[in-house]
PASEBA-1860 file (N, C-alpha, C; in nm, 3 decimals):
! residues 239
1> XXXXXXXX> 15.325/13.903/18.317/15.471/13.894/18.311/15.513/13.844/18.172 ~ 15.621/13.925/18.145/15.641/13.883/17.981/15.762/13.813/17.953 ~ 15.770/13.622/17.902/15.830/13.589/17.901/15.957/13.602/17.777 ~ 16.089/13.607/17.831/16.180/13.630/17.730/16.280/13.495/17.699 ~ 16.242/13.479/17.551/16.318/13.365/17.486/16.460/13.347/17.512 ~ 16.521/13.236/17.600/16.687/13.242/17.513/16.704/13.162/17.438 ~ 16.627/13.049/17.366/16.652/12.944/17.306/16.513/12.911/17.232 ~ 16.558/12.909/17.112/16.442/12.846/17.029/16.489/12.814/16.886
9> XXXXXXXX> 16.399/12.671/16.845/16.425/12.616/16.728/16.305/12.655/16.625 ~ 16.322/12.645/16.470/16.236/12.636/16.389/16.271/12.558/16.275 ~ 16.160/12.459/16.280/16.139/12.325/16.187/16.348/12.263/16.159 ~ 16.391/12.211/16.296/16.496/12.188/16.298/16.472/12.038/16.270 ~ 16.532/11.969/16.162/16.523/11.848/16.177/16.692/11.772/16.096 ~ 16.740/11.692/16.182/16.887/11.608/16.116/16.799/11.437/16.128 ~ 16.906/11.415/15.964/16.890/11.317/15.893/17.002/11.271/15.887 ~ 17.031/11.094/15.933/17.128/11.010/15.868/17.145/10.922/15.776
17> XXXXXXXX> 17.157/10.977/15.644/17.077/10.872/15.554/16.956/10.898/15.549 ~ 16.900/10.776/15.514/16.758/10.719/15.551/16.685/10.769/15.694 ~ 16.779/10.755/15.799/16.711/10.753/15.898/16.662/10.906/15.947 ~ 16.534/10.921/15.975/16.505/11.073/16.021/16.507/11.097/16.182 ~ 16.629/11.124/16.282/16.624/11.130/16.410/16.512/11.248/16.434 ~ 16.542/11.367/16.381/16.413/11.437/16.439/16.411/11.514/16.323 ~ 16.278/11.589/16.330/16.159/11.589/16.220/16.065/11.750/16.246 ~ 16.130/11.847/16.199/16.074/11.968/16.239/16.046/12.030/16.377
25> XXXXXXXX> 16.098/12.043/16.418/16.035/12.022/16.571/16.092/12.208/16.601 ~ 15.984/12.268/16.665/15.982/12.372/16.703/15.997/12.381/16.856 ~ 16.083/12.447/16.908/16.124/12.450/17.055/16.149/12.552/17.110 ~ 16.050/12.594/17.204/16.092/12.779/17.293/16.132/12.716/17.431 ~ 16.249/12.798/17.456/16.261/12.784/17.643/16.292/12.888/17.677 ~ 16.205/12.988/17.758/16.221/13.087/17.774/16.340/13.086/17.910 ~ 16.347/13.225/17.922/16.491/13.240/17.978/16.444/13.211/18.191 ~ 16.541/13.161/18.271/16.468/13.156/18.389/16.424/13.001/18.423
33> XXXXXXXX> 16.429/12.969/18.331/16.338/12.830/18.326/16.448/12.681/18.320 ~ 16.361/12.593/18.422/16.386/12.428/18.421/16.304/12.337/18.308 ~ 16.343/12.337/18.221/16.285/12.268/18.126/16.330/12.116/18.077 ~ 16.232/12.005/18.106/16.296/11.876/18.133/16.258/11.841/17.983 ~ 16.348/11.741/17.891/16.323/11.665/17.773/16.347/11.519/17.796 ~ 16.243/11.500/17.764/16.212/11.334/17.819/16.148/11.248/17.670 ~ 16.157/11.138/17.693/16.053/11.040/17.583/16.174/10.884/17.579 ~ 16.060/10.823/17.529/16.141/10.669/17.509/16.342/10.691/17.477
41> XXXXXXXX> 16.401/10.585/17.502/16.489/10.582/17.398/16.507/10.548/17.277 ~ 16.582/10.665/17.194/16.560/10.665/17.022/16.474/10.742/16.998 ~ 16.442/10.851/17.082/16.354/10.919/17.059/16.360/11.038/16.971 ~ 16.534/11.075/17.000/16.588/11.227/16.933/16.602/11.308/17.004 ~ 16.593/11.275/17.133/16.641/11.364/17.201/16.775/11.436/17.238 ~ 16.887/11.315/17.255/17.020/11.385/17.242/17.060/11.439/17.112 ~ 17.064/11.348/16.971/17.028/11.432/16.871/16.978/11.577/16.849 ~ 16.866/11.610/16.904/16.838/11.741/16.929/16.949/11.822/17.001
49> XXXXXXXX> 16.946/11.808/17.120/17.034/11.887/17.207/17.191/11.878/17.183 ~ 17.225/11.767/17.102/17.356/11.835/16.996/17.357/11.883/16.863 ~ 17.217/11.910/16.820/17.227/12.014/16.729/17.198/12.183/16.799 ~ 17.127/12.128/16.945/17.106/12.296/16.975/17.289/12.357/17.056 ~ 17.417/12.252/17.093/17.483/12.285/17.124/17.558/12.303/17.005 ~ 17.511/12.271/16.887/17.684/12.244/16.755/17.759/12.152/16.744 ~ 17.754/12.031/16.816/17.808/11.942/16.805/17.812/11.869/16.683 ~ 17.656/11.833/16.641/17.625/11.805/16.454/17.548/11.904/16.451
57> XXXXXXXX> 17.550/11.911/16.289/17.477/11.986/16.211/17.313/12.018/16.182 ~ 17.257/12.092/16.185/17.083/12.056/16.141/17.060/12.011/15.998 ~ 17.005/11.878/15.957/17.006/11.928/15.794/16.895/12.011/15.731 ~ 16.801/12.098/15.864/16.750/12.177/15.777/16.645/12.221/15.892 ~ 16.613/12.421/15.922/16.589/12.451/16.043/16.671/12.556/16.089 ~ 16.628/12.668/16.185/16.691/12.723/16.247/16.718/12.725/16.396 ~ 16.800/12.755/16.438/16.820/12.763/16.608/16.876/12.950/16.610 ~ 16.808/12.983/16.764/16.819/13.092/16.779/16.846/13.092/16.935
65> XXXXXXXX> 16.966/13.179/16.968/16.990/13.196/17.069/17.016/13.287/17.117 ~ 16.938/13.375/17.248/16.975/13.542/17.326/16.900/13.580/17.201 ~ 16.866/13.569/17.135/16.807/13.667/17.019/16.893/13.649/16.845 ~ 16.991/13.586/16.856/17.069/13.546/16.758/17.055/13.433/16.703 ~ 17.086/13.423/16.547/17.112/13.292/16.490/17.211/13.211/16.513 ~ 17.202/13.103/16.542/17.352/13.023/16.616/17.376/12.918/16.473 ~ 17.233/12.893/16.400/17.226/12.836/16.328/17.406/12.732/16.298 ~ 17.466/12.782/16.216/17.593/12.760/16.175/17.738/12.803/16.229
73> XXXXXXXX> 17.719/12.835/16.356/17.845/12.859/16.457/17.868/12.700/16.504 ~ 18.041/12.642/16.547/18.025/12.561/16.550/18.003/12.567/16.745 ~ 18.077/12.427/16.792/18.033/12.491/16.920/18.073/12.548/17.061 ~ 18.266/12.554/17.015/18.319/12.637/17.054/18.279/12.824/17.120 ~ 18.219/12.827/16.961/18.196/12.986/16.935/17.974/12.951/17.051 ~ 17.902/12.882/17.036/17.805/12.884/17.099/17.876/12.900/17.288 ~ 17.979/12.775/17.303/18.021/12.814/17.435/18.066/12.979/17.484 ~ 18.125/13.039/17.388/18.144/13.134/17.430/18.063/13.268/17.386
81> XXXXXXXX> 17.935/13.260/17.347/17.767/13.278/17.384/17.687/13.295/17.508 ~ 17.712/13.144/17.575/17.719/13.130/17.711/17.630/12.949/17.687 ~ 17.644/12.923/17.586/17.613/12.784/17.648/17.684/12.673/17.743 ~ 17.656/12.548/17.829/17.736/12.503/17.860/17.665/12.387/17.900 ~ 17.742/12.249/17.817/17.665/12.117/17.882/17.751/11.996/17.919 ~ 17.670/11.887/17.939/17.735/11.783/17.964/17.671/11.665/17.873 ~ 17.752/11.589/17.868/17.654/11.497/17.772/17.646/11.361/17.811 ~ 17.558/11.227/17.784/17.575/11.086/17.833/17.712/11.022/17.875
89> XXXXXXXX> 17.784/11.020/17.803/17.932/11.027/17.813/17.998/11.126/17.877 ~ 18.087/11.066/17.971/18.151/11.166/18.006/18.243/11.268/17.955 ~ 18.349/11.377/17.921/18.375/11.472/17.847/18.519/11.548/17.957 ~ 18.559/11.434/18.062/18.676/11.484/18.131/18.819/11.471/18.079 ~ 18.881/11.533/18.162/19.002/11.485/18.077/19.065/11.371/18.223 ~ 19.080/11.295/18.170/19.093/11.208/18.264/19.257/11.207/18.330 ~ 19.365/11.191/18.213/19.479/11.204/18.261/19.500/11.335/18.394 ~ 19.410/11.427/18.413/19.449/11.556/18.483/19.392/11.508/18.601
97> XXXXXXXX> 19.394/11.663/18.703/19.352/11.656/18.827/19.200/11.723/18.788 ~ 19.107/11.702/18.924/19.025/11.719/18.941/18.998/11.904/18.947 ~ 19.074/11.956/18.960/19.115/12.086/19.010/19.153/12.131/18.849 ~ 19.253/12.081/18.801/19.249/12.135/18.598/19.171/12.128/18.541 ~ 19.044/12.021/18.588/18.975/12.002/18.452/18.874/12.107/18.510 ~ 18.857/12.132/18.606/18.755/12.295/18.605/18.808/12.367/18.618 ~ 18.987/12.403/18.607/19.065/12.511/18.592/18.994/12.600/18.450 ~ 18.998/12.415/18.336/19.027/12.434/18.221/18.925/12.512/18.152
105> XXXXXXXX> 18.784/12.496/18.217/18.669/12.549/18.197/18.660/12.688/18.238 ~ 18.680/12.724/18.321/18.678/12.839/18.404/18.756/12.970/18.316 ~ 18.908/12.916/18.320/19.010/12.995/18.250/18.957/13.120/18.158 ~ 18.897/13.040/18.012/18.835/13.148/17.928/18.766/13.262/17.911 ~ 18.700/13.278/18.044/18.634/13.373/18.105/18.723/13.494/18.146 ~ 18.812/13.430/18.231/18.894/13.506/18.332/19.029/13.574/18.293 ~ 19.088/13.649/18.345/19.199/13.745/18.316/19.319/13.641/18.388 ~ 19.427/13.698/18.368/19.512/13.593/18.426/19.524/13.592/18.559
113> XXXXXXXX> 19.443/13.643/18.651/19.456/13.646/18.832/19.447/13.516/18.889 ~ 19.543/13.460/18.865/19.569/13.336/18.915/19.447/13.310/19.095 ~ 19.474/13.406/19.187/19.390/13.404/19.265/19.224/13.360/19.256 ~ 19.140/13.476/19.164/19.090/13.482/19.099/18.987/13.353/18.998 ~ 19.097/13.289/18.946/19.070/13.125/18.889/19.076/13.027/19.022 ~ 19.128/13.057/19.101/19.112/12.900/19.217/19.036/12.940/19.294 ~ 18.976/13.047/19.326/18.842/13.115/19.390/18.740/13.040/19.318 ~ 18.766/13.104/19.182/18.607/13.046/19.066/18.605/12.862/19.048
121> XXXXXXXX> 18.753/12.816/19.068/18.753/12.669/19.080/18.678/12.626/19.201 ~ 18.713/12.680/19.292/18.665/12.626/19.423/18.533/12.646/19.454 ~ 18.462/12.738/19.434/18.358/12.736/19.419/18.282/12.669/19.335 ~ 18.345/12.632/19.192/18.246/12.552/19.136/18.248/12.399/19.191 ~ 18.403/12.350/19.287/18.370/12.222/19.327/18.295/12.194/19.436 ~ 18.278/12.323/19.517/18.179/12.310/19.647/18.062/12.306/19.585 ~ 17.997/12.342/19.476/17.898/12.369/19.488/17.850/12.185/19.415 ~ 17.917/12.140/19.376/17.893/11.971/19.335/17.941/11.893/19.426
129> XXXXXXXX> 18.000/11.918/19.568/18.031/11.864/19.710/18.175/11.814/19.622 ~ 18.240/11.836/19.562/18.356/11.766/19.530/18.500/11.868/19.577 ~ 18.473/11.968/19.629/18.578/12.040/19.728/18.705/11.944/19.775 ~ 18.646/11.814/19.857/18.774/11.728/19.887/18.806/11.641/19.793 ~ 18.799/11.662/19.701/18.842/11.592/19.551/18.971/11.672/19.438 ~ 18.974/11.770/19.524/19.025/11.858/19.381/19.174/11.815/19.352 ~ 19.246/11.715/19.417/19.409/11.723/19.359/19.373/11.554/19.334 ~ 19.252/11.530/19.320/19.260/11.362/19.271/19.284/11.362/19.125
137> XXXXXXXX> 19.310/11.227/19.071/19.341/11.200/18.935/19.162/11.160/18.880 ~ 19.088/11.297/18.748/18.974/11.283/18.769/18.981/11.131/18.709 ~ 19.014/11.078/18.653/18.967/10.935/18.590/18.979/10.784/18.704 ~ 18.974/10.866/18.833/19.041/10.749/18.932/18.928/10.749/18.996 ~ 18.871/10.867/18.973/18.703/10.834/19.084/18.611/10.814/19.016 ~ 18.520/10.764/19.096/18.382/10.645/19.045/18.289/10.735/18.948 ~ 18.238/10.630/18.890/18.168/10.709/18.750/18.089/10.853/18.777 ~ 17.976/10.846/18.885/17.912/10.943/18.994/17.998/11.079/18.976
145> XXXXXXXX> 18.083/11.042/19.042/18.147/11.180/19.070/18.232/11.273/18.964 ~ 18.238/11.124/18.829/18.301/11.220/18.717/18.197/11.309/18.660 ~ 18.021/11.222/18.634/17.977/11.293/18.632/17.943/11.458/18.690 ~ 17.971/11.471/18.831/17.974/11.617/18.923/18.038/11.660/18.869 ~ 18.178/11.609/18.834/18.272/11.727/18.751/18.243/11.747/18.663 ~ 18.206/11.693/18.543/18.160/11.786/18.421/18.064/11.850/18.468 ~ 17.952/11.856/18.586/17.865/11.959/18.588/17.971/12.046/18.632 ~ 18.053/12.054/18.737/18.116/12.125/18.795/18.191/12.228/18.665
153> XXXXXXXX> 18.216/12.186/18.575/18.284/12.261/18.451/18.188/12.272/18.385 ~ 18.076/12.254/18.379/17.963/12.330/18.328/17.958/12.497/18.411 ~ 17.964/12.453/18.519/17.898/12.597/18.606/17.990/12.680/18.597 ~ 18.105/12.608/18.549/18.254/12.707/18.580/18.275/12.774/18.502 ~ 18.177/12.739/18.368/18.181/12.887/18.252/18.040/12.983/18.326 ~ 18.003/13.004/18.360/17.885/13.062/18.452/17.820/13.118/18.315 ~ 17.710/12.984/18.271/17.687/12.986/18.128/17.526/13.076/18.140 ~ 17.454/13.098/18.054/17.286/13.208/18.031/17.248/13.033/18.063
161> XXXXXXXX> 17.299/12.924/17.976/17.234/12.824/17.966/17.304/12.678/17.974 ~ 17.258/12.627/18.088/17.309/12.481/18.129/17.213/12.331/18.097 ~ 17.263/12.314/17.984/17.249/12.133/17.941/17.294/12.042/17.952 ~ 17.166/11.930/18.040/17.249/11.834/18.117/17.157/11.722/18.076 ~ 17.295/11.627/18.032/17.220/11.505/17.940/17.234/11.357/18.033 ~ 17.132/11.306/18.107/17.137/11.201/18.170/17.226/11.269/18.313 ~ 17.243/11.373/18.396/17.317/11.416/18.473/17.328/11.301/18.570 ~ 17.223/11.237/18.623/17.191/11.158/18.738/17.224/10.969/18.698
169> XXXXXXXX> 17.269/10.988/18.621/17.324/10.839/18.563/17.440/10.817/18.654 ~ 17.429/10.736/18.795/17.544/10.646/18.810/17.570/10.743/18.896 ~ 17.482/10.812/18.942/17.457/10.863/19.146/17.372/10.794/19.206 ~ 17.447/10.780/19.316/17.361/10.707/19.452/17.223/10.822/19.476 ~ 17.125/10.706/19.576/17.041/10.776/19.558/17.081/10.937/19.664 ~ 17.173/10.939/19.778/17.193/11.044/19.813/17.229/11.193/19.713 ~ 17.307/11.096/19.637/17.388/11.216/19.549/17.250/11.270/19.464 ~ 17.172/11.199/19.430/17.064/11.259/19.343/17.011/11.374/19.437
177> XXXXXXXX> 16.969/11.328/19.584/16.917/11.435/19.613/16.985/11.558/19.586 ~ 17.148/11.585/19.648/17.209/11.677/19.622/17.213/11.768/19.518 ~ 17.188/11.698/19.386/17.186/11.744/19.277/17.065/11.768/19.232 ~ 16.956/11.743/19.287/16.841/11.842/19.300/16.821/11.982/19.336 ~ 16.853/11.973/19.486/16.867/12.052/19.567/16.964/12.175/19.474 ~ 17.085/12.101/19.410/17.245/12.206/19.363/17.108/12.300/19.227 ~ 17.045/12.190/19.137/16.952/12.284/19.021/16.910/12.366/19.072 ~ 16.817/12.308/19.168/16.720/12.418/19.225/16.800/12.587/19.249
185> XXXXXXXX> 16.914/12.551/19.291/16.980/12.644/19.336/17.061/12.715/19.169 ~ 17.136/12.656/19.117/17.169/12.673/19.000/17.025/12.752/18.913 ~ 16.919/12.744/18.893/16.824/12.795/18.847/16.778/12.926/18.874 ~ 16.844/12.944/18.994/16.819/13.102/19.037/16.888/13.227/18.940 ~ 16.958/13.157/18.877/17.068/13.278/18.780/17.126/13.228/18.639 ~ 17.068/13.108/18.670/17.101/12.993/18.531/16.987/12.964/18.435 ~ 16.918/12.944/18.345/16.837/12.844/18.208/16.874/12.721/18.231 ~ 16.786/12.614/18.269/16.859/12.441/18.243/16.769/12.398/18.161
193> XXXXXXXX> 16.847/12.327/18.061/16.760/12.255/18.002/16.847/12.092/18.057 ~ 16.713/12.004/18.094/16.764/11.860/18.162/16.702/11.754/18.064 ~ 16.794/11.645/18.001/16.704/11.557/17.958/16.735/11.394/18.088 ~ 16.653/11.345/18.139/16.673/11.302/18.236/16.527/11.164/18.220 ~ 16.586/11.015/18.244/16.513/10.895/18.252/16.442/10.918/18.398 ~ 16.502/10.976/18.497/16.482/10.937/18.606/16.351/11.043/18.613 ~ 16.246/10.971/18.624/16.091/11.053/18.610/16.114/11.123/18.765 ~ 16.134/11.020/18.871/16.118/11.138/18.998/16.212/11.272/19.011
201> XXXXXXXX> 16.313/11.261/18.936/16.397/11.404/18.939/16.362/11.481/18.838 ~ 16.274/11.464/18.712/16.206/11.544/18.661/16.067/11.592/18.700 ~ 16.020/11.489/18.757/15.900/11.600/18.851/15.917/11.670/18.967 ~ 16.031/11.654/19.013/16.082/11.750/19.118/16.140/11.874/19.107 ~ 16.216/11.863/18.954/16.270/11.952/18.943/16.186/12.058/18.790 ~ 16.136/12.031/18.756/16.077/12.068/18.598/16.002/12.183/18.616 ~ 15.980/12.295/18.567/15.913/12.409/18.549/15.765/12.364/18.418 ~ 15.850/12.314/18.363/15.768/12.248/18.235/15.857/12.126/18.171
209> XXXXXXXX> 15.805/12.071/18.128/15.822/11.911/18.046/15.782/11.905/17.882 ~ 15.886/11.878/17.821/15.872/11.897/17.671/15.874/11.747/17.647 ~ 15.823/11.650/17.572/15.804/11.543/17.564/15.822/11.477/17.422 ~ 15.940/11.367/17.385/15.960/11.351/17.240/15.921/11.199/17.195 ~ 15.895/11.167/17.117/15.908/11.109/17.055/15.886/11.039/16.882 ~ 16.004/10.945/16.805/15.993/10.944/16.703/16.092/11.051/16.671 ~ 16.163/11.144/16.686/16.235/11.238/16.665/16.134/11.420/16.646 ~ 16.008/11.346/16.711/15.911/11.479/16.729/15.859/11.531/16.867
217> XXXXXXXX> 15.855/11.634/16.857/15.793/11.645/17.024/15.588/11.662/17.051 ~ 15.612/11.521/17.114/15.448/11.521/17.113/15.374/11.546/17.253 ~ 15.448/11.602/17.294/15.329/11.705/17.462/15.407/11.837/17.487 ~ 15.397/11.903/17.552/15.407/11.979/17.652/15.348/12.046/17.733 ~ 15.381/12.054/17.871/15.369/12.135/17.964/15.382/12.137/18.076 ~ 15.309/12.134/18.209/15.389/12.149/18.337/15.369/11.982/18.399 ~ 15.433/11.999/18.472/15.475/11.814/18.512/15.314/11.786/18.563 ~ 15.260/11.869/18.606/15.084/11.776/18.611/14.999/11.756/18.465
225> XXXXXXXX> 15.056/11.871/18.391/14.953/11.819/18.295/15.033/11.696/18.168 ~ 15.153/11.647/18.222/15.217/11.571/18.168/15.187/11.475/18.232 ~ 15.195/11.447/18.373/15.125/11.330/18.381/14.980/11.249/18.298 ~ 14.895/11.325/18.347/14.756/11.330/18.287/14.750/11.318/18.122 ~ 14.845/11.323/18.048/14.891/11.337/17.895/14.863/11.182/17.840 ~ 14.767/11.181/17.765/14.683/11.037/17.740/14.812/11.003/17.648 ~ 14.887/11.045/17.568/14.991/11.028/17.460/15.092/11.009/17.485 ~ 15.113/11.086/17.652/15.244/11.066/17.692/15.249/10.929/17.775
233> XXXXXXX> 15.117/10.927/17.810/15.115/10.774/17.942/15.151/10.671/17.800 ~ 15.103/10.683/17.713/15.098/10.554/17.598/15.250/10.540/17.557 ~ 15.320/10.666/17.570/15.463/10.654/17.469/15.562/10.623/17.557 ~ 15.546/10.667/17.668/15.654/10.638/17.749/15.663/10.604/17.916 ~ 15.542/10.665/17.985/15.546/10.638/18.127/15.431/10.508/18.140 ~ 15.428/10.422/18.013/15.406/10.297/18.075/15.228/10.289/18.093 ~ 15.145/10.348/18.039/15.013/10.387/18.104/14.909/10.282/18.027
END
């Protein structure tokens, strides 16, 4: 079976100053795929994954996406590519309803069929259990569930590729399951790339495990042979 790239870096590395967050680092995720990014904190990992969305700049390196250079698009123009993420921070608009702020996502896609958009809304809030949420004020509900909504406006661009930074920060342990269960399902027609602390939802959910640290990536591969990873037990799972 022949795997097909949607995402890959070459010798991408950003500098602040002095400081080198990450450091050449070459990255394939082929298309289809749960791919977890993990390592200490300060590792470079969000760094990375806002240079692979456009958020900052690379100071030097390429990114390639679907087969294209994204290199220097900012990341407007990558969203409408088909990327779509969330990041540590939340990214809602808080003054609105729960129901606008994945209106707001959704919209760009769609023609003006008003019908049409509250179909694609509603579906993206069932599918994060937040259906009986949608005329709340989003900044009025608990941290948890703001998080669901930015996934929820992740899915609502029905992106090639979904990045999700810390998704499970500040869900109960029920809600984690859910949001296992929602990837698993999301993965059937979606690319995720997850960077995620919580080791049991990355071995549950991971196809493969890319592993950073120092602003370099020093393992990869499938969540058993990451366990077993003499470099990885030393850097980060404590071994």
């Amino acid at each position: 079976m022949v795997t097909v790239s949607l995402l890959s870096t070459k010798s991408v590395s950003r500098h602040f100053g002095g400081l080198i967050a990450v450091q050449d680092v070459d990255f394939d995720l082929p298309k289809g795929e749960i791919r977890a990014l993990i390592g200490p904190n300060g590792a470079g990992k969000t760094t990375f994954v806002s240079m692979l969305c456009g958020r900052i700049p690379v100071s030097s390196g390429r990114i390639t996406f679907q087969g294209k250079d994204v290199t220097q698009l900012p990341a407007h123009k990558r969203i409408q590519q088909g990327m779509a993420y969330t990041f540590q921070i939340t990214s809602i608009f808080a003054e609105l309803s729960v129901y606008e702020n994945v209106a707001l996502a959704v919209q760009p896609r769609l023609s003006n069929a008003i019908n049409t958009l509250a179909q694609e809304v509603e579906t993206a809030l069932r599918r994060v259990g937040l259906q009986e949420h949608s005329h709340r004020t989003a900044g009025d509900m608990a941290y948890g569930h703001q998080r669901l909504l930015e996934i929820a406006m992740g899915l609502g661009q029905s992106p090639q590729l979904l990045i999700l930074d810390e998704p499970t920060q500040g869900l109960s342990d029920a809600e984690v399951d859910d949001f296992i269960t929602l990837i698993k399902e999301v993965a059937q027609t979606t690319t995720v790339l997850l960077i995620e602390h919580n080791i049991n939802v990355v071995m549950a959910l991971a196809d493969r495990i890319t592993v950073m640290n120092f602003g370099q990536i020093i393992a990869e591969g499938s969540p058993d042979e990451i366990r077993q990873n003499d470099a990885v037990q030393t850097a980060y799972l404590g071994g």
